[in-house]
C-alpha positions in Angstrom: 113.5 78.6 100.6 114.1 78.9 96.7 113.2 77.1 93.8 116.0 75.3 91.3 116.3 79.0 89.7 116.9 80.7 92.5 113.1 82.1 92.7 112.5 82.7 96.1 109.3 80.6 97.8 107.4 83.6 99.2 104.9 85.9 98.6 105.3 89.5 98.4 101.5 91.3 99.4 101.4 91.9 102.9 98.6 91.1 105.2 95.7 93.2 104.2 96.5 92.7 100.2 96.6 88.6 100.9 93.4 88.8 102.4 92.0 90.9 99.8 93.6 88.4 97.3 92.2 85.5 99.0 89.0 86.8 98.9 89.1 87.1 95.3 90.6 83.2 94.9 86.9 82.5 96.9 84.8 84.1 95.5 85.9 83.0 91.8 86.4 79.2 93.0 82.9 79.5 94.2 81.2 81.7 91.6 80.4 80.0 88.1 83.7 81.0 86.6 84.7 77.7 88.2 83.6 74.1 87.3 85.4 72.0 89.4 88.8 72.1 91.4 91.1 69.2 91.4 94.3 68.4 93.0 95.4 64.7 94.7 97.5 64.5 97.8 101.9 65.0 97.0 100.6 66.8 93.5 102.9 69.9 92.6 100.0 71.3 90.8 96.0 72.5 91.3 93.6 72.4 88.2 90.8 74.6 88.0 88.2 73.7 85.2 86.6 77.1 84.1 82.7 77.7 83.4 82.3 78.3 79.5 82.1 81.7 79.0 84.9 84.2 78.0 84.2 85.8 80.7 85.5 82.8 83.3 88.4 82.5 81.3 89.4 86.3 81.1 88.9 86.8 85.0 90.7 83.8 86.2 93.7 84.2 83.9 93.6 88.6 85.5 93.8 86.9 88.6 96.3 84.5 87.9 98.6 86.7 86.3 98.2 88.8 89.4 99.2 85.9 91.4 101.9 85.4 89.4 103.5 88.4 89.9 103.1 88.3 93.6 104.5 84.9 94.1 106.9 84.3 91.2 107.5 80.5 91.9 104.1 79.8 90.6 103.8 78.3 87.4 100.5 79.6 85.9 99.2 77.9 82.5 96.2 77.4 80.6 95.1 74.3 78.8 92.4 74.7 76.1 90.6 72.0 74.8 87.5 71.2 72.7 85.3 70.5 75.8 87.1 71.9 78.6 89.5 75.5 79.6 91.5 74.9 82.3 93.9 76.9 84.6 96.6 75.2 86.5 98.8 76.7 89.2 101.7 74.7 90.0 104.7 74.9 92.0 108.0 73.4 92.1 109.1 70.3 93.8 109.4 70.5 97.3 106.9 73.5 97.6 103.7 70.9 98.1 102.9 72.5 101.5 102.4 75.8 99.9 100.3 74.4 97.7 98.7 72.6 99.9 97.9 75.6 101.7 96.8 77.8 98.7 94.1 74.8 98.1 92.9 75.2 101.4 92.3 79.0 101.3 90.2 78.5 98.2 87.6 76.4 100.5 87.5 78.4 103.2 83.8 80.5 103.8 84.3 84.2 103.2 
């Protein structure tokens, strides 16, 4: 499967780097870094509002941009506002069980 631009729906790390990878997803979702994580049934996207220190923001947006370049059909942003930094991963239409999927990794126990 491929996105409108021809970006395939994949992800290129095989199975020891994915775990490795998921691991990291944990273990920032459930460190401080992380505030809250939000995403509703049929969204296209996952918000994760970050602790307050520079610190939360520069290691999610590393491991984002990491994600990024392993699966390409993420869309990977960062809203800043006065009271809030947020980090949204979103995916194109039609990709909601991949998403789906990525949300459920980031609760399971290490």
């Amino acid at each position: 499967m491929t996105d409108e631009g021809g970006v395939p729906i994949a992800c290129s790390l095989d199975g020891a780097s994915f775990r490795e990878r998921a691991e990291e997803w944990r273990a920032l979702v459930h460190s401080s870094s992380v505030t809250s994580v939000s995403v509703q049934p049929g969204d296209t996207a996952v918000r994760l509002v970050l602790g307050e220190s520079d610190d939360a923001l520069t290691t999610a947006v590393s491991l984002a941009q990491r994600e990024k370049h392993c699966c390409p059909f993420f869309d990977v942003s960062v809203a800043l506002e006065a009271d809030r930094r947020t980090l949204i991963l979103a995916v194109p239409d039609g990709a909601e069980d991949v998403l789906a999927a990525f949300v459920a990794l980031l609760g399971e126990a290490s």
